[in-house]
N, C-alpha and C positions, 0 to 999 in steps of 0.2 A: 564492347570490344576493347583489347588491351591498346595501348600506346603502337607499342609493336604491329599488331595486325589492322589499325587503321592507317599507319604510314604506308605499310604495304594494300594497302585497299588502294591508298591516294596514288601511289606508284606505279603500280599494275593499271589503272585505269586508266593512266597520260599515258602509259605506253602503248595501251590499246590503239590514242590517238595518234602517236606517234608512227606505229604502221602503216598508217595508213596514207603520212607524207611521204614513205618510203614508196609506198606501190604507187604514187602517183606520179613520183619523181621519174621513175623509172619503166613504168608501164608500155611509155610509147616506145620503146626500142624492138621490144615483140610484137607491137600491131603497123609496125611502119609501114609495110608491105599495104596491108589493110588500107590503110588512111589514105597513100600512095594514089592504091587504084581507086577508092572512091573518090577523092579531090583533085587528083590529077598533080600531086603535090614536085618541084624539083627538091632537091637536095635542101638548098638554102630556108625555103619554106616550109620544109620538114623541122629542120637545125631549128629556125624561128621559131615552131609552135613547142617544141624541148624546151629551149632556151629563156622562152619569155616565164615560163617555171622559176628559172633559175636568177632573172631578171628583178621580178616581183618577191620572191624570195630573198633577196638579198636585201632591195630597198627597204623591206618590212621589216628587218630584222631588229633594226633601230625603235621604229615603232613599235615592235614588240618588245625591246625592253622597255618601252615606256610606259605600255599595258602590264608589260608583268608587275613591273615594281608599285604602278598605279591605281591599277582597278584589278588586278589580281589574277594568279593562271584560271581560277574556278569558272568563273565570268566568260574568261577570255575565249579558255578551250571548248565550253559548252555552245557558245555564240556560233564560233568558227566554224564547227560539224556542221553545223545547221549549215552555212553558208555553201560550205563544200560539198557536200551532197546534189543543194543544189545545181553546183557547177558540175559534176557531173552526169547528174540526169539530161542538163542541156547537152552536155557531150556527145550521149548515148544517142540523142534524138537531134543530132544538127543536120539541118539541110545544105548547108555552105561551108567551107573553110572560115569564112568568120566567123561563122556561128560556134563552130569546133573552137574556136580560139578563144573566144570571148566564156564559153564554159573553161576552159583552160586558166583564165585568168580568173573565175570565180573560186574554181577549185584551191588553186594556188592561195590567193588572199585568205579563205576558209584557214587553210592546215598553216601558214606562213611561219606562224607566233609558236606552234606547241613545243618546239624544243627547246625555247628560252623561258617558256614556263616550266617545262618537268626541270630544269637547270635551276629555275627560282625554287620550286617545291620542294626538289633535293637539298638545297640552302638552309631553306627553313625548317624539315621535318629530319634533316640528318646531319651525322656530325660532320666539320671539316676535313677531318682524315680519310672519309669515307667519299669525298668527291669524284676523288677520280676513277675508283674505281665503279661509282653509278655512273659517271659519263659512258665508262667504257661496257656498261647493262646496258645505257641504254639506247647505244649504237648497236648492242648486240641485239636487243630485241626490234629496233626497228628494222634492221638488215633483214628482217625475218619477211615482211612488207614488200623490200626489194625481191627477195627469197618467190615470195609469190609469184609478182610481176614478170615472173623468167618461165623457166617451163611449165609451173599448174596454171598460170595465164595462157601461154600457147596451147597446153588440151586443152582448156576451156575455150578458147576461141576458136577450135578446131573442131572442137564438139558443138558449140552455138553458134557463135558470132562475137565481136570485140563488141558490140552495143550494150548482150546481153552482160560481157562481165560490168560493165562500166554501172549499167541497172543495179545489179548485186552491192558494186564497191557503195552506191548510192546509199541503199538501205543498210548497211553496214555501218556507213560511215552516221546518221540517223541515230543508231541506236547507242553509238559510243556518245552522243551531246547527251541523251539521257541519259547516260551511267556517270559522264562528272557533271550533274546537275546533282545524282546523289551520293557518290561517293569522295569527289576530292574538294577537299577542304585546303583553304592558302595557309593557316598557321596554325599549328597543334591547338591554343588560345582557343581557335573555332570551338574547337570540340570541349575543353574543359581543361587541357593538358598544358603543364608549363612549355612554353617555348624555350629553345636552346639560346634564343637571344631576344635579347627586350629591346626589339627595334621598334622605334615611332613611326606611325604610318608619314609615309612624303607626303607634300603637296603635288598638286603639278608643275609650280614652279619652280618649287624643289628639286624635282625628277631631271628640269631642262636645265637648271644650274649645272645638276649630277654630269648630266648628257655634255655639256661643253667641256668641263671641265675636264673629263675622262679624253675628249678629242685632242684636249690643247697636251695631253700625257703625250710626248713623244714616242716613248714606249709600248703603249697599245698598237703601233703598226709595226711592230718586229711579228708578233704572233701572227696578226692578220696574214700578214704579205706568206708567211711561213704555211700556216691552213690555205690561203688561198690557191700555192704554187703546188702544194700535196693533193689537195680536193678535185684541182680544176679536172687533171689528167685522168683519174678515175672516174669521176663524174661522165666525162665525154664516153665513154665506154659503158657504162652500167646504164647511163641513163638516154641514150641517145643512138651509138652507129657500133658498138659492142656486138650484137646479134648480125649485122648487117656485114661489118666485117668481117666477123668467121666465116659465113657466107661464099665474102666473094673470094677471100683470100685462101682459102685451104678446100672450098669447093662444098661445104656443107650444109645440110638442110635446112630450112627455118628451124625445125622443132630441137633437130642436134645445138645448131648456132645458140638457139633460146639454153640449152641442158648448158652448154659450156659457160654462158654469159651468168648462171648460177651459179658460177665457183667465184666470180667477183664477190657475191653478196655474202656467201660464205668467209671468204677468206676476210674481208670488216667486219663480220661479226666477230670471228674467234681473234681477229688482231684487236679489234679495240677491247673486249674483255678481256686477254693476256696485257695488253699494253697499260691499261687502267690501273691492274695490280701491279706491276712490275715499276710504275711511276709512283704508286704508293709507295713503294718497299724501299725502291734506290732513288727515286728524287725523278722531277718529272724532266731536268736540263740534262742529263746524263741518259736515260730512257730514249729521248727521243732523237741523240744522233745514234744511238747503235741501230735504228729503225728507218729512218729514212734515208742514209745512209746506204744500206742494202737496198732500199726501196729502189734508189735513182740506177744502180745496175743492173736488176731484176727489168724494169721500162728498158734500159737499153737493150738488154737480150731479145726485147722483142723482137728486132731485127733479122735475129735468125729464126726463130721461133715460126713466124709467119713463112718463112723458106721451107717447111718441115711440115706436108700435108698429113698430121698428127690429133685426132680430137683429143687425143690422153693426154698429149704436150701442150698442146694448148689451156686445156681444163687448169694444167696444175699450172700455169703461166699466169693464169688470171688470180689461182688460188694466192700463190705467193704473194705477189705483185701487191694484190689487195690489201694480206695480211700485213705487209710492212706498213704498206701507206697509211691503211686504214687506222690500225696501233698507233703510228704516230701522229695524224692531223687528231685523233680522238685528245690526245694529253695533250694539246696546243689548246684546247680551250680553255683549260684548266690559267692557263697563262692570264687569261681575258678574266678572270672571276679574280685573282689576286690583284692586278691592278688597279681595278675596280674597284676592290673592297669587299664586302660583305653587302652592305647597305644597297651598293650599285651593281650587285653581281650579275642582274639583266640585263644590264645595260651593256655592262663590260665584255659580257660573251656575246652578246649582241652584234657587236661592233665587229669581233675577230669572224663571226656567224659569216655577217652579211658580206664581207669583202671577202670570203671564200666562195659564196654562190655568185656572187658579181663576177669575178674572173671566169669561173662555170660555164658562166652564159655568152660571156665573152670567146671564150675557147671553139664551146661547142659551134658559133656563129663561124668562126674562121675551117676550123673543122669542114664543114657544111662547103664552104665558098672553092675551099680545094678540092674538094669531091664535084663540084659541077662543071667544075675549069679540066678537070681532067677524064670526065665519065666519058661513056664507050658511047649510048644512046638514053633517048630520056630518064631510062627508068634502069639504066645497066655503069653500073659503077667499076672504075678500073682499079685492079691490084694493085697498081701505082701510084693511084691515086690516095690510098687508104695509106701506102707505104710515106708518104710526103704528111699526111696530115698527122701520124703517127713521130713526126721528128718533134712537131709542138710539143706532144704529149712526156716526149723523154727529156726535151730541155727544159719544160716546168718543175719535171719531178730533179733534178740535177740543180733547178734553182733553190726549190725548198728546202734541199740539204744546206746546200751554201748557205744559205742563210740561216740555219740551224746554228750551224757553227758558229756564223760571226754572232748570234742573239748568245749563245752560251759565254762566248769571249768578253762581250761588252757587261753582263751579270757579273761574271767574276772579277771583271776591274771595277766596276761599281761596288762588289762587296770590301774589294781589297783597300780602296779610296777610302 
C-alpha cells in the first residue's frame, strides 16, 4: 500500500471507532421512555445515567492524552472496544438500574480516549495545515453515530427492543478492536514510511512534566471555558431530553420527536466540515466569531420556536442551531493542539476535550433537576418546565460567544505587545 492509502486505512478505521462514541453519547435520549418504564426512573436519575457519560468522559480525557502520547492510539483504541462492548452487552442484559449504570460506565471508559487518539494520529500521519480541516471529518463522521442513535435506533427499537440494539452496537463495537489491531499504525516509521516529524518517544515522566506544564499555560482555559460554554447546550439536547422535548412541547410522537432530534446530528456534521475549511482558509480566531455569534441568537429564538406547534420549524431549528455551534466548538480544539505544541498535542486537546464534557454533564444534571421541580406527574413532564431549563441552555451559548470575543482581543494584544 502507498503512503497515502495506509494514512487513510489508519483514518477511516479510528473513525469507525469514533461512531461509535457518538451513538453511545447519545443513544439514550430515544430509549428514555424505554428505560423509564423498565426502572421506574425520575427525571434526575435519567439526567444521572446521561450525564455520568459525560462525567467520565471528561475526567478521562487527561488520561487519554496521556495514553495517546504514551503507549499510543494503536493500543489504546483496540483495548477500549473490547472494554465497551462489554459494557454494553451488561446494558442489554441489566436487571437493576445499577446494573444499567455500571455498564454505562464500562462503555464510557471503553470509547473515553478515541478522539484524542484520531487527534494524535492526524498529528502524526498529516500535515499541519490539514488539522482543522480533519477535526472538522471527523466530527462529520462521527455525527453519523449520533445520526444512528436518532430515528434508525427508534425503528429499531420499535421493530425489536432497545436490548436488542445495544446486542448489535456490542458486536459491532468487537469487531472495530480487531480492525485497529490490524490496520492503525501510531507513526508512518511503523510501517517503513518517513515520518512528517522526528519526535522522540516520551517518558512517562515526561508526558506529566508535558501535562503540568500545559496546566500552569494560562491560556489553555480561554478555549476550554469557549468549547465547554458551546458543547454543554447541544449536548443537553442531542444526548439526553432533545427527543423528550419535542414531545412534550409541540405535542409530537416518539418516532417524529427521534426524526427532528436528527437534524441536531446533521446540522454538526455539515458545521464542523464547513467550519474546519473555512478556519483553514481565513484563520481559525476570525472563523469562529462569525459562528457562534449566530449560534447564541439562533438558542435564543428557541423561545418562539417552541410557541410554533411546527415539526418543519422545529427540524430546521435544531439544523441551524447545530450547524453554528457545531462549526464553531469543532475549530476550538484546534486552539488546545497550538498551545500545546506538536509534542503535547494530546494532552493539549485533551484538556479543552475534557472541560467541555465536564460542563455537559453538569448542565444535563441541572437540566434534569428543573424538569422534576416542575413535572405534571411521575412520568409526565411540563412545557414549562422544558421552557425554564431551556434559558441554561441559551445563556451558555451567549457565554461562549462572549468569550470568543474577549479570547480574540487578548491574541491580538499579545501579537501587538
Amino acid at each position: 500500500m502507498t503512503f497515502n492509502q495506509r494514512r487513510f486505512s489508519v483514518l477511516s478505521t479510528s473513525l469507525l471507532a469514533y461512531i461509535l462514541i457518538f451513538f453511545q453519547r447519545t443513544s439514550l435520549t430515544v430509549i428514555q421512555q424505554d428505560l423509564e418504564a423498565s426502572y421506574h426512573l425520575s427525571a434526575f436519575q435519567f439526567s444521572s445515567l446521561a450525564a455520568v457519560y459525560l462525567w467520565l468522559y471528561a475526567f478521562m480525557q487527561i488520561p487519554s492524552g496521556l495514553l495517546a502520547d504514551y503507549v499510543g492510539p494503536r493500543k489504546t483504541i483496540s483495548t477500549g472496544m473490547f472494554i465497551a462492548a462489554g459494557g454494553s452487552l451488561l446494558m442489554a442484559f441489566a436487571s437493576s438500574y445499577a446494573w444499567l449504570y455500571i455498564g454505562r460506565i464500562l462503555s464510557t471508559l471503553g470509547i473515553a480516549h478515541v478522539f484524542i487518539c484520531i487527534l494524535k494520529l492526524n498529528a502524526e500521519w498529516f500535515m499541519p495545515e490539514e488539522f482543522a480541516t480533519l477535526a472538522g471529518i471527523t466530527l462529520f463522521v462521527g455525527n453519523f453515530g449520533a445520526l444512528l442513535a436518532s430515528a434508525p435506533l427508534s425503528w429499531l427499537v420499535k421493530a425489536t427492543s432497545w436490548q436488542t440494539a445495544f446486542i448489535i452496537i456490542s458486536c459491532f463495537t468487537v469487531l472495530v478492536g480487531i480492525l485497529a489491531i490490524v490496520f492503525i499504525y501510531d507513526e508512518p516509521s511503523d510501517l517503513g514510511f518517513e515520518d512528517h516529524f522526528q519526535s522522540v518517544p516520551m517518558s512517562f515522566r515526561e508526558t506529566w512534566k508535558g501535562l503540568i506544564a500545559i496546566i500552569k499555560d494560562k491560556e489553555i482555559f480561554h478555549p476550554t471555558f469557549i468549547y465547554a460554554f458551546s458543547l454543554c447546550s447541544i449536548l443537553t439536547l442531542q444526548a439526553a431530553w432533545g427527543s423528550r422535548m419535542v414531545q412534550t412541547v409541540i405535542g409530537a410522537t416518539k418516532t417524529q420527536a427521534a426524526s427532528v432530534v436528527m437534524f441536531i446530528s446533521l446540522g454538526v456534521m455539515f458545521g464542523a466540515l464547513s467550519g474546519g475549511k473555512l478556519a483553514d482558509f481565513f484563520g481559525k480566531k476570525r472563523v469562529i466569531n462569525w459562528l457562534l455569534g449566530p449560534a447564541a441568537f439562533i438558542w435564543l429564538s428557541l423561545l418562539l420556536v417552541t410557541r410554533v406547534h411546527s415539526l418543519f420549524l422545529m427540524s430546521l431549528w435544531m439544523f441551524l442551531v447545530a450547524f453554528f455551534t457545531g462549526s464553531g466548538f469543532s475549530i476550538t480544539l484546534g486552539f488546545g493542539k497550538e498551545i500545546a505544541k506538536k509534542r503535547l498535542s494530546g494532552i493539549g486537546t485533551s484538556i479543552v476535550n475534557g472541560g467541555g464534557f465536564l460542563f455537559a454533564a453538569i448542565f444535563q444534571l441541572m437540566y434534569g433537576y428543573i424538569l422534576d421541580q416542575t413535572k405534571i406527574s411521575a412520568s409526565v413532564y411540563s412545557a414549562s418546565g422544558f421552557m425554564k431549563g431551556n434559558y441554561l441552555l441559551i445563556g451558555a451559548s451567549f457565554l461562549a460567544w462572549t468569550l470568543t470575543v474577549l479570547y480574540s482581543r487578548t491574541k491580538k494584544k499579545r501579537l501587538i505587545n
